[in-house]
Backbone and ligand atoms as CSV (ligand in chain L), in Angstrom:
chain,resi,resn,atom,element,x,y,z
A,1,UNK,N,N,-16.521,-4.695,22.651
A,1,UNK,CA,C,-15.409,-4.473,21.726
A,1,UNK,C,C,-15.892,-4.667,20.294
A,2,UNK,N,N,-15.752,-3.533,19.253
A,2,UNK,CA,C,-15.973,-3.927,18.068
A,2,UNK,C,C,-15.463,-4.705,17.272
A,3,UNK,N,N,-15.918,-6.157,16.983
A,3,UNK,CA,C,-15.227,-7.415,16.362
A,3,UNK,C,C,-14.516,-7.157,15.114
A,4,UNK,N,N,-14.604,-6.139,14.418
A,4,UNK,CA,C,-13.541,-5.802,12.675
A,4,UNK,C,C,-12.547,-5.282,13.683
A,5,UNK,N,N,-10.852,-5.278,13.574
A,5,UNK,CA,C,-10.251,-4.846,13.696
A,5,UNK,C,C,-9.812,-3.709,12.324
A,6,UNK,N,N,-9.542,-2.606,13.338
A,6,UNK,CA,C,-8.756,-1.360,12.462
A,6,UNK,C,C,-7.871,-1.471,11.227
A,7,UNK,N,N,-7.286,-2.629,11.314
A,7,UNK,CA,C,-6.322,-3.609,10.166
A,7,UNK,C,C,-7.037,-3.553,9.144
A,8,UNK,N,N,-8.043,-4.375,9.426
A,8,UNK,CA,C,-8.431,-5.287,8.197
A,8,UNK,C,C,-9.916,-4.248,7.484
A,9,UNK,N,N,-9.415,-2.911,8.105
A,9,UNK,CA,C,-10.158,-2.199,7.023
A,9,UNK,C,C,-9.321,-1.218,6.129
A,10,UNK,N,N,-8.353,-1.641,6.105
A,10,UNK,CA,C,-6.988,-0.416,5.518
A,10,UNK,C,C,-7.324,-1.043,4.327
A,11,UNK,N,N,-7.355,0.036,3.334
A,11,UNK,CA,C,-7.012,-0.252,1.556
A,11,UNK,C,C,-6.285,-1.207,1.247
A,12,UNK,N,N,-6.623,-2.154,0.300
A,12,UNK,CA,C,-5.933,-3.097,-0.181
A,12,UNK,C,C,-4.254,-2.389,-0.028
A,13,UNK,N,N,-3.768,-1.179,-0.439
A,13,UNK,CA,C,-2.565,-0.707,-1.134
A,13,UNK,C,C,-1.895,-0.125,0.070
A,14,UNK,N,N,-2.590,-0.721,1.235
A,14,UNK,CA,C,-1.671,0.256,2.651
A,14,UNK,C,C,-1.966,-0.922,3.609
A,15,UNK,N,N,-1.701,-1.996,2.927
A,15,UNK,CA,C,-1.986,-3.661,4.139
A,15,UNK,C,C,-0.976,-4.347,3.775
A,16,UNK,N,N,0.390,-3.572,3.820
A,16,UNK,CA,C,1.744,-4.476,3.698
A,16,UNK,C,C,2.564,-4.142,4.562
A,17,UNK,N,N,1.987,-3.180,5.174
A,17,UNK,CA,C,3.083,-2.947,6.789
A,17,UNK,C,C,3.758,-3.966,7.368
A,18,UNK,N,N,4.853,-4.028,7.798
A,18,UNK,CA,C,5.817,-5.274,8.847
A,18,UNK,C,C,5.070,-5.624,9.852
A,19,UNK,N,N,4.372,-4.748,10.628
A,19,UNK,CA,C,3.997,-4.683,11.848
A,19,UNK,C,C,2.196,-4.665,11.972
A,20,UNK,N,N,1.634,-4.383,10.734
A,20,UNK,CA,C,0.269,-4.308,11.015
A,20,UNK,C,C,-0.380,-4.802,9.695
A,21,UNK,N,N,0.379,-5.321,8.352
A,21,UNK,CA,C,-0.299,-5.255,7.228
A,21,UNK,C,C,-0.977,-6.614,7.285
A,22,UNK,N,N,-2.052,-6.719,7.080
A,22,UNK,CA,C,-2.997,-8.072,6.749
A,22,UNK,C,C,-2.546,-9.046,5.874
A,23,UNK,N,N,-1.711,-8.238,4.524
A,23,UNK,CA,C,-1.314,-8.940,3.441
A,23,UNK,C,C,0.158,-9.385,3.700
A,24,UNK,N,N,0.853,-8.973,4.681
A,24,UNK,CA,C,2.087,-9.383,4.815
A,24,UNK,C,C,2.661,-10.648,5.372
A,25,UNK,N,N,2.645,-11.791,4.813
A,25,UNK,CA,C,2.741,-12.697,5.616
A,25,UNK,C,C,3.763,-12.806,6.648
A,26,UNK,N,N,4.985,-12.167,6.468
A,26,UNK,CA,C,6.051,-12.277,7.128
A,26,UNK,C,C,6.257,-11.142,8.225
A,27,UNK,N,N,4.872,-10.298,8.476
A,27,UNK,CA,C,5.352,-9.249,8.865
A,27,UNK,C,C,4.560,-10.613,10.891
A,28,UNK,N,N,4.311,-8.872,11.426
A,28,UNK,CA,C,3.197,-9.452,12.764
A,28,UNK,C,C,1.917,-9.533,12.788
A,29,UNK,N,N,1.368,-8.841,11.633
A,29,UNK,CA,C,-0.413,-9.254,11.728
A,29,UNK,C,C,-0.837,-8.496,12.562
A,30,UNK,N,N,-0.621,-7.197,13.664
A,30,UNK,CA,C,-1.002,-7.026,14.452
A,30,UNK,C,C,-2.442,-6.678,14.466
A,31,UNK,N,N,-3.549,-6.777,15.239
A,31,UNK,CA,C,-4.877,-5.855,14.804
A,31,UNK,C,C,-5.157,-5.534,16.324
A,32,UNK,N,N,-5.719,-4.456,15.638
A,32,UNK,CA,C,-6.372,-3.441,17.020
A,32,UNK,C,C,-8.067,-3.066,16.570
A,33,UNK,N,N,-8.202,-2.968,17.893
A,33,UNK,CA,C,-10.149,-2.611,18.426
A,33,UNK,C,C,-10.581,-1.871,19.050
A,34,UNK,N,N,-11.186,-1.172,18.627
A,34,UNK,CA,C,-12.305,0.043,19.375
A,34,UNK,C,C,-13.162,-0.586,20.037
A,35,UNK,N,N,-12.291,-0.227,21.517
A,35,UNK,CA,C,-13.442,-0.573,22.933
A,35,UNK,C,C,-13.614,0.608,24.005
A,36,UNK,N,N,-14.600,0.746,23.756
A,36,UNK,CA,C,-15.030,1.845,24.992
A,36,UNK,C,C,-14.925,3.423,24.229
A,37,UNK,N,N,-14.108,4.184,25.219
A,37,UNK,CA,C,-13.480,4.993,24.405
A,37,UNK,C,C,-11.940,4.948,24.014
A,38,UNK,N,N,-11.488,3.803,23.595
A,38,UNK,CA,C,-9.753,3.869,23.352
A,38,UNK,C,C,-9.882,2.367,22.710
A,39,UNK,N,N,-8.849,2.249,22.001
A,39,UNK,CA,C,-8.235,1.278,20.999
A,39,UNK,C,C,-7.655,0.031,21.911
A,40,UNK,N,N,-7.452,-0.905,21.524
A,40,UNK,CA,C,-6.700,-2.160,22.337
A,40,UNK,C,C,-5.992,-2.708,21.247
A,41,UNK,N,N,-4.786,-3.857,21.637
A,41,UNK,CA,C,-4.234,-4.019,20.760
A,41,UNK,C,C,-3.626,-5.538,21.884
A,42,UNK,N,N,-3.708,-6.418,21.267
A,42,UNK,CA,C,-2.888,-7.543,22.064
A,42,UNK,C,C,-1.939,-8.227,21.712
A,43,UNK,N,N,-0.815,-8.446,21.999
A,43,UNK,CA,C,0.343,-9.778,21.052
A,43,UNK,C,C,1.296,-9.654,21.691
A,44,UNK,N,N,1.635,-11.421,21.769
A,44,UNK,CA,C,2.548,-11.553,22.491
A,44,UNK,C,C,3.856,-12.125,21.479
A,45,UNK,N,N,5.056,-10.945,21.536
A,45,UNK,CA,C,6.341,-11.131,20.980
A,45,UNK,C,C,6.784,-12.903,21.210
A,46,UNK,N,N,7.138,-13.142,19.387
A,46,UNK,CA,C,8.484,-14.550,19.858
A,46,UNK,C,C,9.651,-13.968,20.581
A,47,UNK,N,N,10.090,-15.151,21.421
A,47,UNK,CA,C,11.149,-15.101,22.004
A,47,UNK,C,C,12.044,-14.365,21.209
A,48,UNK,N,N,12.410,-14.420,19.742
A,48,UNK,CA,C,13.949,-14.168,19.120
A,48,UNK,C,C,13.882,-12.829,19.430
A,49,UNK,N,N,12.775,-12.116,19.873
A,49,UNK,CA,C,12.680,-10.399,19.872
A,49,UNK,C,C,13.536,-9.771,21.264
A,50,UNK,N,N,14.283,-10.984,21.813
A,50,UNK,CA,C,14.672,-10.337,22.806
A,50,UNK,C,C,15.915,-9.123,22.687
A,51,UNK,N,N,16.063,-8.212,23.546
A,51,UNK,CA,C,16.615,-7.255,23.610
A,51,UNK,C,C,18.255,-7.307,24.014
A,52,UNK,N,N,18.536,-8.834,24.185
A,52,UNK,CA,C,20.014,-9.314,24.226
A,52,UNK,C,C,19.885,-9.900,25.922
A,53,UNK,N,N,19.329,-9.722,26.512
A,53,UNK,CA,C,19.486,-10.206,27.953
A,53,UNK,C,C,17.634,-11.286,28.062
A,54,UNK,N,N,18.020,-12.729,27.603
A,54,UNK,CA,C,16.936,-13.330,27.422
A,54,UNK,C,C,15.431,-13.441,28.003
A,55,UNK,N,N,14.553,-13.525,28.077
A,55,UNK,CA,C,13.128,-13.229,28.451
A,55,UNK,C,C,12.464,-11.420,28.461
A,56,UNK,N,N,13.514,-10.719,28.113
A,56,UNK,CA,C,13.385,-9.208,27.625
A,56,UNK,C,C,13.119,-8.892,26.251
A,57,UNK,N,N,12.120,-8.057,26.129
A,57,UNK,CA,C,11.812,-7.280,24.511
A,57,UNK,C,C,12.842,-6.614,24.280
A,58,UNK,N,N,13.138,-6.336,23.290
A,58,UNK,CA,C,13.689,-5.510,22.159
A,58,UNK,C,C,13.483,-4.123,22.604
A,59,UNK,N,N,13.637,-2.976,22.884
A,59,UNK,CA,C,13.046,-1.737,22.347
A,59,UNK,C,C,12.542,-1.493,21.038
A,60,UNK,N,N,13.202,-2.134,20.112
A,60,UNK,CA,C,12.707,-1.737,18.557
A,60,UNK,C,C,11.077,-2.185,18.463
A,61,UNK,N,N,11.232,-3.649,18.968
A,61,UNK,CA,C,10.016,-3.955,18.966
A,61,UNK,C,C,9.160,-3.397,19.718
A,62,UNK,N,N,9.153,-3.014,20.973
A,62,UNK,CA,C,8.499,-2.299,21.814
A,62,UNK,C,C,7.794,-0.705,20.849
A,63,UNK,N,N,8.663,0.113,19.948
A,63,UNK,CA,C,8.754,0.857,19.388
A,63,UNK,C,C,7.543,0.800,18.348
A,64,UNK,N,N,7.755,-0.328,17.814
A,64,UNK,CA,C,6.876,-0.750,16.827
A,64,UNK,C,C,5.401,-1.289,16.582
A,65,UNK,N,N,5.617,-1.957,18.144
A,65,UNK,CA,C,3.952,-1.911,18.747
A,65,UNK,C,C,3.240,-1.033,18.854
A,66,UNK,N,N,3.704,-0.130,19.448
A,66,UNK,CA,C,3.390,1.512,19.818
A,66,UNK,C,C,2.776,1.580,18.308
A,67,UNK,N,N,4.240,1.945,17.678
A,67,UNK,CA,C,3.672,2.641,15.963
A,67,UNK,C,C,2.426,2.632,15.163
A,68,UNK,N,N,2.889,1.355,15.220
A,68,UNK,CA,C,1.319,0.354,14.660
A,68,UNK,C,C,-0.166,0.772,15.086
A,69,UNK,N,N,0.171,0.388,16.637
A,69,UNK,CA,C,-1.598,0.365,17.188
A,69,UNK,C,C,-1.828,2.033,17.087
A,70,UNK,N,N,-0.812,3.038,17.420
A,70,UNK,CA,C,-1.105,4.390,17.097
A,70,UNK,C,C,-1.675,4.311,16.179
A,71,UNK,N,N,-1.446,3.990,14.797
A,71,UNK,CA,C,-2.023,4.604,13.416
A,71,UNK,C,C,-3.039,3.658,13.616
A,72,UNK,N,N,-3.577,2.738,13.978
A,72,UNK,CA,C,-5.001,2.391,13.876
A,72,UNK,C,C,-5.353,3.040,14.855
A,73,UNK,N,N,-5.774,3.564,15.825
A,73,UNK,CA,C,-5.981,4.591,16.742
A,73,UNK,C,C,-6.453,5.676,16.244
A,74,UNK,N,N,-5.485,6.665,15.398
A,74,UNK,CA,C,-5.957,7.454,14.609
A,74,UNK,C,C,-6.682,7.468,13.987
A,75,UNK,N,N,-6.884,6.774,13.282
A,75,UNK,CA,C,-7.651,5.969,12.022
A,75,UNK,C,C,-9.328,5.788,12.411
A,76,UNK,N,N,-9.228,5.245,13.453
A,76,UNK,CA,C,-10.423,4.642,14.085
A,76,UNK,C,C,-11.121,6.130,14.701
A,77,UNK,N,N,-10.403,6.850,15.934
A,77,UNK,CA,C,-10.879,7.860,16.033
A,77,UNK,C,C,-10.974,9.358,15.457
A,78,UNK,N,N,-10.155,9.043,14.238
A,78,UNK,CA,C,-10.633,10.247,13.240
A,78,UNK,C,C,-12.212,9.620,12.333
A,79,UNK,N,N,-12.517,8.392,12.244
A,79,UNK,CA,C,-13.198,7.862,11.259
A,79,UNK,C,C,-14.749,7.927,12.392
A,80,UNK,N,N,-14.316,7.701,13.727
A,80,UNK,CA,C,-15.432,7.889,14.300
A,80,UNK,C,C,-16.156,9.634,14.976
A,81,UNK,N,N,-15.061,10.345,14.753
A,81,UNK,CA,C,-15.111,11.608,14.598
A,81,UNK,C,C,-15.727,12.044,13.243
A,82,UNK,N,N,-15.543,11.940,12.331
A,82,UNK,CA,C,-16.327,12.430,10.843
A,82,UNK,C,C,-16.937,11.630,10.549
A,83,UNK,N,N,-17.239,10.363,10.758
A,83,UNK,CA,C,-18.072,9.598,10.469
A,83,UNK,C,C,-17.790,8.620,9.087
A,84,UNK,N,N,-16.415,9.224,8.864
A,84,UNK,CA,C,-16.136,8.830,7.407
A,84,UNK,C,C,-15.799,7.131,7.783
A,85,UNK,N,N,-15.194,6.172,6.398
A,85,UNK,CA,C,-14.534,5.362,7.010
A,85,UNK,C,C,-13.365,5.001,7.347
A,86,UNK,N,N,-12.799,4.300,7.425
A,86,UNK,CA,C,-11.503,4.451,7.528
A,86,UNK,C,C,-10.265,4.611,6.950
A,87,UNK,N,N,-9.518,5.146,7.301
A,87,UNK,CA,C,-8.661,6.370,6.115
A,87,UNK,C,C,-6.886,5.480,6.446
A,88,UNK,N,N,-6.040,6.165,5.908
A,88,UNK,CA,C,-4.742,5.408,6.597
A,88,UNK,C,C,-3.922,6.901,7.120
A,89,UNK,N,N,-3.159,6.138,8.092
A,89,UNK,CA,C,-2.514,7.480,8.676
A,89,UNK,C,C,-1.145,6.615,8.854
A,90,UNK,N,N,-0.592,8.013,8.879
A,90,UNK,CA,C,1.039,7.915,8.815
A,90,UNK,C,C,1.862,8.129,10.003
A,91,UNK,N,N,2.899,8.118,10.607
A,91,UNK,CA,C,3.330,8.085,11.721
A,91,UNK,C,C,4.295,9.348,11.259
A,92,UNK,N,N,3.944,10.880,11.449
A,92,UNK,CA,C,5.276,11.833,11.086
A,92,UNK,C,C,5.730,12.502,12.686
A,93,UNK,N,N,5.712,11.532,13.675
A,93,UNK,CA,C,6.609,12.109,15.182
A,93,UNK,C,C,6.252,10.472,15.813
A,94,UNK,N,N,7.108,10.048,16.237
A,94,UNK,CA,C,6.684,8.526,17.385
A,94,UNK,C,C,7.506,9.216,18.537
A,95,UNK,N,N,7.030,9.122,19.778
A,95,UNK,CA,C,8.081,9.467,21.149
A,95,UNK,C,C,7.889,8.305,22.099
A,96,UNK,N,N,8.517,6.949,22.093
A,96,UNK,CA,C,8.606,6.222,23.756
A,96,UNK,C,C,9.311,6.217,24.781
A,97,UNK,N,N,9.044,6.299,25.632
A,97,UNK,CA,C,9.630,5.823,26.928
A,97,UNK,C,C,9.655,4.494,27.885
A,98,UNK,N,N,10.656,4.475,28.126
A,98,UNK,CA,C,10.121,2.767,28.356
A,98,UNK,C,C,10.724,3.260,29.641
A,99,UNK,N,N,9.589,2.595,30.395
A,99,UNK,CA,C,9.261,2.580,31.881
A,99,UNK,C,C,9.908,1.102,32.396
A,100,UNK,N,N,9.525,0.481,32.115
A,100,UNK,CA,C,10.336,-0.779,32.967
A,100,UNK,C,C,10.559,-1.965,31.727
A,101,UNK,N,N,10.974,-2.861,32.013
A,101,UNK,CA,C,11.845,-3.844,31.299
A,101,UNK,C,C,10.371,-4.466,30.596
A,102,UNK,N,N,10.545,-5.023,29.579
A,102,UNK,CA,C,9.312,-5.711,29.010
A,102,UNK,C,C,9.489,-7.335,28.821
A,103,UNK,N,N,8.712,-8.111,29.629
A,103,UNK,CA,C,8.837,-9.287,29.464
A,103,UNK,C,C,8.193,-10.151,28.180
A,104,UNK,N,N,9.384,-10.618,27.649
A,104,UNK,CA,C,8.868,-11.869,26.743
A,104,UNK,C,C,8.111,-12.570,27.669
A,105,UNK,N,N,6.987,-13.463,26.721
A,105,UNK,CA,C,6.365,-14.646,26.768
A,105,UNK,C,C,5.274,-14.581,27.741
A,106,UNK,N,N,4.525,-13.408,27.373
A,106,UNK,CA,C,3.585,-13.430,28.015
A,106,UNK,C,C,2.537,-12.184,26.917
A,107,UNK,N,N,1.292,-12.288,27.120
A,107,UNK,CA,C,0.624,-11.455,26.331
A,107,UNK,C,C,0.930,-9.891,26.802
A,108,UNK,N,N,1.127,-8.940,25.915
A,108,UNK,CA,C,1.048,-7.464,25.862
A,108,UNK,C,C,0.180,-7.093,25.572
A,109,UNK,N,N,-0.621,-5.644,26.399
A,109,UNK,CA,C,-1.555,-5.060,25.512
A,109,UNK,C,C,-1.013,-3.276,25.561
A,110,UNK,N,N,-1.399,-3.245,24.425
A,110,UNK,CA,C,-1.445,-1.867,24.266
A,110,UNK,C,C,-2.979,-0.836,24.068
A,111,UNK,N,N,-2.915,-0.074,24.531
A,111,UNK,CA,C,-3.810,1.180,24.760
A,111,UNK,C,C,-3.644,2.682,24.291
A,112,UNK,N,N,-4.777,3.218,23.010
A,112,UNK,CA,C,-4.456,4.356,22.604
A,112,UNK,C,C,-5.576,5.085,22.436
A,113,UNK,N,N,-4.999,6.255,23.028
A,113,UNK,CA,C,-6.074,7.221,23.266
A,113,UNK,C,C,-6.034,8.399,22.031
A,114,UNK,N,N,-6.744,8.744,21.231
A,114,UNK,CA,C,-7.031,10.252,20.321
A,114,UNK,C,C,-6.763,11.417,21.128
A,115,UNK,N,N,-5.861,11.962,21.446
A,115,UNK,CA,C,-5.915,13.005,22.139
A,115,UNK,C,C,-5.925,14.230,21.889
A,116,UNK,N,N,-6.043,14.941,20.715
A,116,UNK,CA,C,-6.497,15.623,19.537
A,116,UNK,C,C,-6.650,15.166,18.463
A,117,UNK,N,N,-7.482,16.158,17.488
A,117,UNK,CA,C,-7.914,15.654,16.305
A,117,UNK,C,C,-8.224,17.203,15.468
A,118,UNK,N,N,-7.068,17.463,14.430
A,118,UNK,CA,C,-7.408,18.845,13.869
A,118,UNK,C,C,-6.644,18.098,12.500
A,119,UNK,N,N,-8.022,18.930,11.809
A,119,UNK,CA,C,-8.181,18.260,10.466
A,119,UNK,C,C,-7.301,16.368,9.940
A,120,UNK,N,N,-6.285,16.835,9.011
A,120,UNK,CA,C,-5.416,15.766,8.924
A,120,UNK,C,C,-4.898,14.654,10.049
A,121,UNK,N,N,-4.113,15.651,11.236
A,121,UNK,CA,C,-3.341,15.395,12.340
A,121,UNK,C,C,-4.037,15.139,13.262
A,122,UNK,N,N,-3.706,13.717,13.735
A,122,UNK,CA,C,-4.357,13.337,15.283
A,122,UNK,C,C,-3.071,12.958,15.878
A,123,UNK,N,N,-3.152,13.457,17.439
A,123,UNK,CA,C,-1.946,12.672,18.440
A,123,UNK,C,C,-2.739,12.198,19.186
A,124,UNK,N,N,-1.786,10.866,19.191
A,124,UNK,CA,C,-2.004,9.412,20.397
A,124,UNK,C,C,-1.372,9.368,21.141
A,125,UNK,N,N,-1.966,9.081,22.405
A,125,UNK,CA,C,-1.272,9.021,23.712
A,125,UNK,C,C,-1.418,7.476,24.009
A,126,UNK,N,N,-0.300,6.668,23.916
A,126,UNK,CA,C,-0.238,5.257,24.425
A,126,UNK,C,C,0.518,4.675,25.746
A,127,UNK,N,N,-0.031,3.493,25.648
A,127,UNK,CA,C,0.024,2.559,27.187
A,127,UNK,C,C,0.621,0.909,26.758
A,128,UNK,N,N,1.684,0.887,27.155
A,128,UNK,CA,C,2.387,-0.264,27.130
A,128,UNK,C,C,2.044,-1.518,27.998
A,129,UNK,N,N,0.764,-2.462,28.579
A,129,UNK,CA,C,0.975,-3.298,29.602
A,129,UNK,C,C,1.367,-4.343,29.411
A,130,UNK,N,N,2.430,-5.173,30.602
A,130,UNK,CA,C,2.674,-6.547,30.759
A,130,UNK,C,C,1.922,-6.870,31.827
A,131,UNK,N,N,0.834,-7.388,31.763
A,131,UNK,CA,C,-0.127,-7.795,33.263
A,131,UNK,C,C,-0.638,-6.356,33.379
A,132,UNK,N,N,-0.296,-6.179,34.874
A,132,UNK,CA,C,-0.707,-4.768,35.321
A,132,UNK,C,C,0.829,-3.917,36.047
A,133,UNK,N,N,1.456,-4.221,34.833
A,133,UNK,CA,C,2.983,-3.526,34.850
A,133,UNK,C,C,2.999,-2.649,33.185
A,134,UNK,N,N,2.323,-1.390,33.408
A,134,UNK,CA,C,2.945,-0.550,32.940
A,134,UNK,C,C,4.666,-0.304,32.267
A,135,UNK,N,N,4.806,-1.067,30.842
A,135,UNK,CA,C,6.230,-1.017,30.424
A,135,UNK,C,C,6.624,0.106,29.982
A,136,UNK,N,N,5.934,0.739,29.195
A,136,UNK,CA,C,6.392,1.652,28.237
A,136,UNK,C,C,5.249,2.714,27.857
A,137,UNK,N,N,5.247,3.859,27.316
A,137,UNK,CA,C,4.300,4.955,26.896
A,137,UNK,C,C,4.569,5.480,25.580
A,138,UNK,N,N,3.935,5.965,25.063
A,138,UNK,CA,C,4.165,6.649,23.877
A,138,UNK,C,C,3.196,7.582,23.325
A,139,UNK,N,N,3.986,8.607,22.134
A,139,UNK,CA,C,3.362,10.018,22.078
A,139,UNK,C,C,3.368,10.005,20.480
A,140,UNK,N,N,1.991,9.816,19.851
A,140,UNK,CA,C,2.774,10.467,18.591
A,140,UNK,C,C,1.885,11.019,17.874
A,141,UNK,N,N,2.215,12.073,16.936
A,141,UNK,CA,C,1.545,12.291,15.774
A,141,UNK,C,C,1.517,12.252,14.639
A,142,UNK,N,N,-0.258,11.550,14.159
A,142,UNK,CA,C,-0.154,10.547,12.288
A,142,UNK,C,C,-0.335,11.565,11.735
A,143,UNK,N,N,-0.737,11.577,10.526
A,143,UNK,CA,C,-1.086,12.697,9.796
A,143,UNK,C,C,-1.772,11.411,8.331
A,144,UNK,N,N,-3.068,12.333,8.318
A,144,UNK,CA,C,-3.942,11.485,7.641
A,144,UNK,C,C,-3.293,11.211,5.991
A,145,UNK,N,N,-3.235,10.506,5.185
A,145,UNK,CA,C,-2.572,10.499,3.735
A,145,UNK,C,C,-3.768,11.419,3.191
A,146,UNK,N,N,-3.497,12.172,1.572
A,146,UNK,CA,C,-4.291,12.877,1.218
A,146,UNK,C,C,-4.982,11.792,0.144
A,147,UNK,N,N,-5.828,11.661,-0.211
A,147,UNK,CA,C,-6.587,11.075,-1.272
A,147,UNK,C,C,-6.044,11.181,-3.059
L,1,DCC,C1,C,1.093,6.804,-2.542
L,1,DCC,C2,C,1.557,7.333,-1.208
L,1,DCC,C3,C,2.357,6.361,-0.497
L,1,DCC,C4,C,2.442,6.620,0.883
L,1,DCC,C5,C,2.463,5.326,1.549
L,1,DCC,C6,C,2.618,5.464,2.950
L,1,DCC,C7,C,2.181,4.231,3.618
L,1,DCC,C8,C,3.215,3.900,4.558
L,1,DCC,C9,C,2.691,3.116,5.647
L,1,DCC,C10,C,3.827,2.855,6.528
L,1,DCC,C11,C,3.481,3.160,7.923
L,1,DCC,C12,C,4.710,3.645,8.567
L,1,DCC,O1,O,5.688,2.981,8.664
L,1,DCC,S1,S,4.672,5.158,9.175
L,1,DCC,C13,C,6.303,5.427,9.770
L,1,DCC,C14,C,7.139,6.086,8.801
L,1,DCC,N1,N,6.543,7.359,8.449
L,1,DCC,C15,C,6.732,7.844,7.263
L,1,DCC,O2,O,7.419,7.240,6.441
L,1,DCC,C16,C,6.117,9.194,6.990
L,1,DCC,C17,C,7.076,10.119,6.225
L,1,DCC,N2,N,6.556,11.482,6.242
L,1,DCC,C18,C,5.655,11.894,5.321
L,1,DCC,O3,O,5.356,11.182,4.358
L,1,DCC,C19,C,5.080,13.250,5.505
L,1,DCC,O4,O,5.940,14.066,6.285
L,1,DCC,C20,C,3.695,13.201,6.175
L,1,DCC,C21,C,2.717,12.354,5.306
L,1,DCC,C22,C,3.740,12.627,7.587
L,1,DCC,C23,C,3.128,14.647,6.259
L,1,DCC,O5,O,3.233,15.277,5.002
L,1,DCC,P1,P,2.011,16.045,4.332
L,1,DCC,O6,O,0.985,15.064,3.921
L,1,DCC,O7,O,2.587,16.930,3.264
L,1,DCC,O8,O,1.370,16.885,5.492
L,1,DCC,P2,P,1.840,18.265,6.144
L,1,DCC,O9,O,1.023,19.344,5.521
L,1,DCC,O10,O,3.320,18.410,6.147
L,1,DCC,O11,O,1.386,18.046,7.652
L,1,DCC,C24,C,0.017,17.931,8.029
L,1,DCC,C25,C,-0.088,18.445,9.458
L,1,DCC,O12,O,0.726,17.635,10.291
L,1,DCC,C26,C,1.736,18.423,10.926
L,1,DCC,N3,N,2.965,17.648,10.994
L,1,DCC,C27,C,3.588,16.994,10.020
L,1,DCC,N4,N,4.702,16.401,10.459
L,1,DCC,C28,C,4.798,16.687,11.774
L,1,DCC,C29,C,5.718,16.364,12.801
L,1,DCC,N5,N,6.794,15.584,12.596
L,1,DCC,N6,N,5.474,16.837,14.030
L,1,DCC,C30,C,4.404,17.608,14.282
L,1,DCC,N7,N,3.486,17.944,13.361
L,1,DCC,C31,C,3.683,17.501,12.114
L,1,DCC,C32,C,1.874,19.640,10.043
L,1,DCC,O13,O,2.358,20.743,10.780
L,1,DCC,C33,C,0.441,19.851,9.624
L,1,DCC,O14,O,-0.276,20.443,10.690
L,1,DCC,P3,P,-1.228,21.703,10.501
L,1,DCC,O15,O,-0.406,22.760,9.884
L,1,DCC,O16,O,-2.339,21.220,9.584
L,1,DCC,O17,O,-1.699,21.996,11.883
């Protein structure tokens, strides 16, 4: 697994995200890693994220995990595709499905795959796990910012 996470190479001026910015103290910090061929992403939700029926996620949050580790996903495998470094990408389509209930209080990982890559636009195909319970999936496409 490559030890820099995808995070903590975003431009000072695109590391205030809720969900992924380095500089945000209040946000989640999330960071993701290029292992193998696909991205990883690990964190386990506070309790308050529950979805109203206690030891259950949120969908929003569920939503937002996705979001996040997508655009480092992109990021990572557009940057290892051109060789460039790493660029920031935007989320202009998110699609989840949530497959089964998502348990609080336990670690999540998420999994994202590059599943095209033409010019700007890459779509990610993601993987929601609790253990080896498949929660949720997701579809989306970033679109690289222009310089
Ligand atoms: C200082 C700056 C601050 C910008 C600061 C932004 C940092 C924000 C970081 C926050 C992270 C998030 O929360 S992201 C979640 C919220 N997302 C957003 O707020 C994004 C809002 N949307 C946008 O800003 C824009 O629509 C973009 C950047 C996504 C795309 O606009 P654009 O840069 O003009 O690019 P555009 O030519 O339209 O599209 C490029 C390619 O992507 C395709 N494409 C575009 N949208 C879609 C779509 N919904 N579904 C399918 N395909 C699409 C186009 O067909 C094209 O393909 P082809 O013809 O080349 O084949």
């Amino acid at each position: 697994m490559c030890d820099t996470a995808i995070q903590d190479l975003y431009a000072e001026e695109f590391a205030n995200c809720f969900g992924c910015g380095r500089n945000n103290q209040h946000g989640l910090q999330l960071k993701s890693h290029w292992q193998g061929d696909e991205c990883i992403c690990r964190h386990t939700p506070k309790s308050h994220y529950t979805g109203g029926v206690p030891g259950f996620l949120y969908g929003g949050m569920i939503a937002s995990l996705i979001d996040c580790h997508g655009a480092a996903t992109a990021a990572a495998a557009k940057s290892r595709e051109s060789g460039e470094p790493i660029s920031r990408f935007v989320t202009a389509s998110l699609n989840v499905d949530f497959v089964k209930p998502t348990p609080i209080g336990i670690e999540l990982e998420i999994r994202g795959k590059a599943t095209e890559i033409k010019n700007r636009k890459v779509t990610v195909a993601l993987q929601l796990f609790a253990g080896e319970t498949l929660c949720a999936t997701g579809k989306m496409i970033l679109v690289q910012l222009k310089n």
